[in-house]
C-alpha atoms as one frame of an Amber mdcrd trajectory, in Angstrom:
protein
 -13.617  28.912  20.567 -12.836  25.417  19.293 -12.794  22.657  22.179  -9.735
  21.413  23.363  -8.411  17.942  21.270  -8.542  14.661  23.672  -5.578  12.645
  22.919  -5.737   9.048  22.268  -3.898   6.343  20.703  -5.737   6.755  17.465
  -4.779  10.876  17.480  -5.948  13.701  19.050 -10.379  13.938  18.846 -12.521
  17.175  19.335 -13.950  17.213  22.616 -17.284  16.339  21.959 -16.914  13.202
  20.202 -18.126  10.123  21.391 -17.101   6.523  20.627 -19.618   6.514  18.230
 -17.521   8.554  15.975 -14.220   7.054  16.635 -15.987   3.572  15.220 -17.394
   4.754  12.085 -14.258   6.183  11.441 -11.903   3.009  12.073 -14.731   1.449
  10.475 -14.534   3.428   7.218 -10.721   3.024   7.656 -11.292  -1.091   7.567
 -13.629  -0.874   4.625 -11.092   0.844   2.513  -8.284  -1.860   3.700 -10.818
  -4.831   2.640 -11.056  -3.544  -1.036  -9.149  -5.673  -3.835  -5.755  -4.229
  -4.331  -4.995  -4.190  -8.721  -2.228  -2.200  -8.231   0.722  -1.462  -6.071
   3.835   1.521  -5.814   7.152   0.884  -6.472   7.161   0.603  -2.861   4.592
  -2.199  -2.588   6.187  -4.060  -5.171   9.353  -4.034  -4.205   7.972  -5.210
  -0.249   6.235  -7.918  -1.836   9.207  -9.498  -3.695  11.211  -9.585  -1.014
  13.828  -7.121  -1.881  14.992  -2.959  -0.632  13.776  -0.513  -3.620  17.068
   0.370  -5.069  17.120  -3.425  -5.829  13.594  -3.290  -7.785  14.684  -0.052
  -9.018  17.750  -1.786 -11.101  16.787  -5.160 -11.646  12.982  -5.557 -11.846
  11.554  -2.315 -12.898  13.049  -2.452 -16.438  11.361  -5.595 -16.770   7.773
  -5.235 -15.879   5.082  -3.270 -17.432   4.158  -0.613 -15.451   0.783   1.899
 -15.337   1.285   5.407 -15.071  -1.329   7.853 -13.589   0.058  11.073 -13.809
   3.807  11.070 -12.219   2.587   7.623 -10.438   4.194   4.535 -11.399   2.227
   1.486 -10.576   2.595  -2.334 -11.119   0.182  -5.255 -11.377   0.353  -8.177
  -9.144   0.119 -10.072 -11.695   3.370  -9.201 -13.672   5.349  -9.132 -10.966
   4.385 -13.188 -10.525   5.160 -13.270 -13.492   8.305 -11.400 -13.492   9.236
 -13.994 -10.497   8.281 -17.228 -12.337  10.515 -15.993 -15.303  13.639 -15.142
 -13.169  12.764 -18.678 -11.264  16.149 -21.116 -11.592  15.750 -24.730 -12.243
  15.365 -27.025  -9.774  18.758 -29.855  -9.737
């Protein structure tokens, strides 16, 4: 018989299971959040301009290069700067 789940606020842990194991989980958890970031979803990209996904959908998507992996659509940081610096109005 399994033993019964303790419930805390990171999610229900095997009984069993010390702190020890709860760390070097988070910890693994915070090691994949520090790695660089070279691309982003639809999603992502659309959060970090600013603006709801329908939005990037019609207006931004057409105009930035995208990667595909598989049915995945991802963008580079990099082209969406530049994407913003291009669509930029003139200072009066």
């Amino acid at each position: 018989m399994d033993a019964p789940a303790i419930a805390t606020k990171q999610g229900a842990w095997p009984a069993g299971q010390g702190a020890g194991a709860r760390r070097a989980r988070r910890s693994a958890a915070d090691r994949r959040d520090e790695l660089p970031r070279f691309l982003y979803t639809r999603e992502e990209s659309a959060q970090m301009l600013g603006m709801s996904l329908s939005h990037f959908q019609r207006h931004v998507q057409p105009h930035v290069p995208c990667v595909y992996s598989g049915q995945l659509r991802q963008y580079r940081p990099e082209d969406l700067k530049a994407w913003a610096e291009r669509e930029a109005c003139e200072r009066r």
